[in-house]
C-alpha positions as CSV (number, residue, x, y, z in Angstrom):
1,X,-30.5,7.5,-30.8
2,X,-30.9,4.4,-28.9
3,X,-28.3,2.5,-31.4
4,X,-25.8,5.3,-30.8
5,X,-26.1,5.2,-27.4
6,X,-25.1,1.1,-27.5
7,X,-22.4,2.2,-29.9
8,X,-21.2,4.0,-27.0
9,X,-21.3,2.0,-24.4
10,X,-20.3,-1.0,-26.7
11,X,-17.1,0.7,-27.3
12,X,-16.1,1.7,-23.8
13,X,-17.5,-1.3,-22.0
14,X,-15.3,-3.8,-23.7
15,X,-13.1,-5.7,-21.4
16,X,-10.2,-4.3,-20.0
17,X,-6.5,-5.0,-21.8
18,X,-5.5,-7.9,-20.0
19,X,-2.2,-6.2,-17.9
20,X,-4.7,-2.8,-16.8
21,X,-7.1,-5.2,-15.6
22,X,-4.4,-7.2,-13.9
23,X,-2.8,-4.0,-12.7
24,X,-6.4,-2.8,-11.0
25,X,-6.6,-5.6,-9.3
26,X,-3.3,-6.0,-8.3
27,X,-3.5,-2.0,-7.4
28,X,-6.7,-3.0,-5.0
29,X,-5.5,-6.1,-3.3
30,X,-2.0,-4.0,-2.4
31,X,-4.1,-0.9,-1.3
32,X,-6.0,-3.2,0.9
33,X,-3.6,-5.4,2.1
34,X,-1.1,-2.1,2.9
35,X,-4.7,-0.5,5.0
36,X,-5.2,-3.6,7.0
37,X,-1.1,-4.6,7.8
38,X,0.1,-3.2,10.8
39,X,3.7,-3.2,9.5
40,X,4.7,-1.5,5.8
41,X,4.7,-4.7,2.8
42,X,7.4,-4.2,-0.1
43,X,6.9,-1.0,-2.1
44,X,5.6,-2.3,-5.2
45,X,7.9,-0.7,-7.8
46,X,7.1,-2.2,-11.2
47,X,3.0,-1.9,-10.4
48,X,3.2,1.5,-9.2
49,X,5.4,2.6,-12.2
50,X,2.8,1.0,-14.8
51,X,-0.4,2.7,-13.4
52,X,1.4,6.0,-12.9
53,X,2.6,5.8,-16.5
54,X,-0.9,4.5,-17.1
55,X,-2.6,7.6,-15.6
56,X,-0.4,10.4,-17.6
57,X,-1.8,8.5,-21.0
58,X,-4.9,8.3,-19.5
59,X,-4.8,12.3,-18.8
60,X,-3.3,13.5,-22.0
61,X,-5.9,11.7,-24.1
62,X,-8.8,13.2,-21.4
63,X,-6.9,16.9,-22.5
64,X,-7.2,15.6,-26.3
65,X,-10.8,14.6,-25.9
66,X,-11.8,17.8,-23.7
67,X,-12.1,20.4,-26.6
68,X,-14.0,18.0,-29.0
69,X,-17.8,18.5,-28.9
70,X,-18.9,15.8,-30.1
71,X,-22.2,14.5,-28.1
72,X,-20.4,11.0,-28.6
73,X,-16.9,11.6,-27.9
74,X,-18.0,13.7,-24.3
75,X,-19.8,10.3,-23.1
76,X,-16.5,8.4,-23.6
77,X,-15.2,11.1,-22.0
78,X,-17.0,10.4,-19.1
79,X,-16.2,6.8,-18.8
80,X,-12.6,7.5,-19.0
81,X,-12.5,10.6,-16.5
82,X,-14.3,8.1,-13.7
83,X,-12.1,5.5,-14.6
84,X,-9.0,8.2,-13.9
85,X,-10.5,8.6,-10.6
86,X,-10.7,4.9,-9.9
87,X,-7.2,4.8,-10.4
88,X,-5.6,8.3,-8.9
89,X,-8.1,7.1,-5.9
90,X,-6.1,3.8,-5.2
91,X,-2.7,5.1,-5.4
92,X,-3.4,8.4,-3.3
93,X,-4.7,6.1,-0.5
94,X,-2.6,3.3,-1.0
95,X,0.6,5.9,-0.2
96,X,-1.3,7.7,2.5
97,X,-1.4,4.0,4.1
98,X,2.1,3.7,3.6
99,X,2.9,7.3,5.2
100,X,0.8,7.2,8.2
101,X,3.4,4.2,9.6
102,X,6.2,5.6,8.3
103,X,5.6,8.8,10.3
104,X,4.6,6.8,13.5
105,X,7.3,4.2,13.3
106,X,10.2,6.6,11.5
107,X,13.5,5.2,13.2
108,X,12.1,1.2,12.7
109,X,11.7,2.1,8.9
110,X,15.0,3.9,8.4
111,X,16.9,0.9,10.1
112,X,14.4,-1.8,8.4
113,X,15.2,0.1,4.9
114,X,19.4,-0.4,5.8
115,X,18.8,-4.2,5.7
116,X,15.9,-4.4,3.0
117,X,16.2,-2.2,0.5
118,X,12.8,-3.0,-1.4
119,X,10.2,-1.6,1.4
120,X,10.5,1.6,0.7
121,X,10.5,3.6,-2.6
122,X,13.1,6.6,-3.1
123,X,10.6,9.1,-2.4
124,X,9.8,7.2,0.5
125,X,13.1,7.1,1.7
126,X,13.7,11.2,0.7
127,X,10.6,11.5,2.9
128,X,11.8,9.3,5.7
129,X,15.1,11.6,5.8
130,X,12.9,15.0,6.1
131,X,10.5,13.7,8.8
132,X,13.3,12.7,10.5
133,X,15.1,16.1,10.3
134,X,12.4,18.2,11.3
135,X,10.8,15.6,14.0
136,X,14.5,16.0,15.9
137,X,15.1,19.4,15.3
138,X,11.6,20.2,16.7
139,X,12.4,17.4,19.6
140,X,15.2,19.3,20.6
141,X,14.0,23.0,20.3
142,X,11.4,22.3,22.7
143,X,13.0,20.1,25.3
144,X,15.8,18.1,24.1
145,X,18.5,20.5,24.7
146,X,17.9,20.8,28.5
147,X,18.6,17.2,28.5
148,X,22.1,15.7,29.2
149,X,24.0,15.5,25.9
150,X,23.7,11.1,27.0
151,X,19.5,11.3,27.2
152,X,19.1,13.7,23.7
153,X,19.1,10.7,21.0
154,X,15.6,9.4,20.3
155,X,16.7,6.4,19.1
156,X,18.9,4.9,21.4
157,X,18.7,1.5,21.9
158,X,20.9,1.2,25.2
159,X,18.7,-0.8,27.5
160,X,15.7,0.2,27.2
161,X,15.0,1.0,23.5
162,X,13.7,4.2,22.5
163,X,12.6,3.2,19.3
164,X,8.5,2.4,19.0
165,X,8.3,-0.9,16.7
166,X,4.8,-2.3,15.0
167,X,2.6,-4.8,16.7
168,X,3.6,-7.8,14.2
169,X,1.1,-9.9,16.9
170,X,-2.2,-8.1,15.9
171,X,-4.9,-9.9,14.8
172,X,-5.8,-9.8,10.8
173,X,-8.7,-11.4,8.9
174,X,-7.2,-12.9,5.6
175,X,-8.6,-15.1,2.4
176,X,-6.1,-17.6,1.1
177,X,-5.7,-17.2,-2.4
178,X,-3.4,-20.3,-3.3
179,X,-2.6,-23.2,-0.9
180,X,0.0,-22.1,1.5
181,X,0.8,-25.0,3.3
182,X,0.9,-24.9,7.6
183,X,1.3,-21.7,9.8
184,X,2.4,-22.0,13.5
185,X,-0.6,-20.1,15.6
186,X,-0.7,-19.7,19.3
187,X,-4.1,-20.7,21.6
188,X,-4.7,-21.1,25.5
189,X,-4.2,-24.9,24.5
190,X,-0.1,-24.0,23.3
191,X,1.1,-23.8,20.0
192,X,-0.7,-25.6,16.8
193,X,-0.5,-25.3,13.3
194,X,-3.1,-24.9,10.8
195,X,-3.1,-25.4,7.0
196,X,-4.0,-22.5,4.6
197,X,-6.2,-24.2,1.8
198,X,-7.4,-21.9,-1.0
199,X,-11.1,-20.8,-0.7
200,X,-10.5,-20.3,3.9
201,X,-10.9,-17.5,5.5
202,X,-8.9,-17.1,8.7
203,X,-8.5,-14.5,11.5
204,X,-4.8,-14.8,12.5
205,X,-1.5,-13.2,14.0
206,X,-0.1,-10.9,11.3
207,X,3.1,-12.7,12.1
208,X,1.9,-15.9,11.1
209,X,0.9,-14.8,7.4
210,X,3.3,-11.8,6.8
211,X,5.1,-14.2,4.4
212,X,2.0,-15.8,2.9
213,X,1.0,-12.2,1.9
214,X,4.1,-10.9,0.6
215,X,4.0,-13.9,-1.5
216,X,1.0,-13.5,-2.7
217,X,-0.7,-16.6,-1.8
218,X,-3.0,-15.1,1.4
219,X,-4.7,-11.7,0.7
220,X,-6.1,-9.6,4.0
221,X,-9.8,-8.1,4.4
């Protein structure tokens, strides 16, 4: 009994391929990174669509595996239905992340997406477009429409702009991950630089490492 049970755990506690265990941890640092940003990072296109593919294989061989009986074959089962989880986990929260600016900063994204087309994916945008519609048709239901035609828009930009923007000034705790050479910061004492050396960890405007982060080289906590 105790030999089968190392057969088991022998044959579903081998490393991981070497692109899924890439892909997790690329999948956690971009979950993370997209929780702690205030602003929306480039919508990862080519990881998302490798773990989602990743998950329907991973759920048709669960559905293959479900009506075997075998003692053996329903421990592995197991393994691979909490390792399902661990995945569908990271995406659903990684794209909650993403949806909870996009519905507080909806006009900033819909311009932002005209001039970079890579932050938001298509169902993204398809969402984007729907918010939108409903946010101003239930805008001007309840009180737009006794407004002069001049006040209705919501995102007019005529003096003082109506459109609500992220805090790109807030204050993130990051890790450098590679050597990212120097980063203008702002104290009492005026402007300095500092230099991001693998290994430090730094608590710093989100302005001053956006790039660093999109590039990969600074990860936040």
């Amino acid at each position: 009994m105790d030999d089968d049970i190392s057969d088991i755990l022998a044959s579903v506690s081998a490393p991981l391929p070497s692109q899924r265990k890439l892909d997790l941890q690329a999948l956690t640092r971009a979950w993370v990174n997209e929780r702690t940003s205030p602003t929306l990072l480039p919508y990862p296109s080519q990881l998302i669509d490798r773990v989602t593919d990743r998950i329907k294989k991973q759920i048709e061989t669960i559905e293959e595996m479900t009506s075997d009986m075998d003692p053996k074959s329903n421990f592995i089962l197991v393994v691979l239905q909490t390792e399902l989880e661990r995945f569908k986990f990271l995406v659903r929260s990684f794209l909650r992340a993403r949806l909870a600016k996009i519905d507080k900063f909806p006009y900033h994204y819909r311009d932002l997406a005209l001039s970079d087309p890579n932050i938001l994916s298509h169902l993204e945008q398809q969402y984007l477009q729907s918010h939108q519609a409903l946010l101003a048709s239930h805008y001007h239901a309840s009180f737009l429409s006794i407004f002069p035609q001049g006040l209705q828009k919501l995102d007019d930009t005529t003096g003082l702009s109506m459109i609500d923007r992220p805090e790109e000034d807030s204050a993130v705790f990051c890790r450098v991950l590679r050597d990212a050479g120097g980063v203008v910061i702002q104290s009492e004492g005026g402007a300095g630089e500092v230099e991001l050396t693998r290994g430090d960890v730094w608590v710093l405007r989100w302005r001053a490492v956006k790039d660093a982060v999109v590039r990969g080289d600074v990860e936040l906590l």
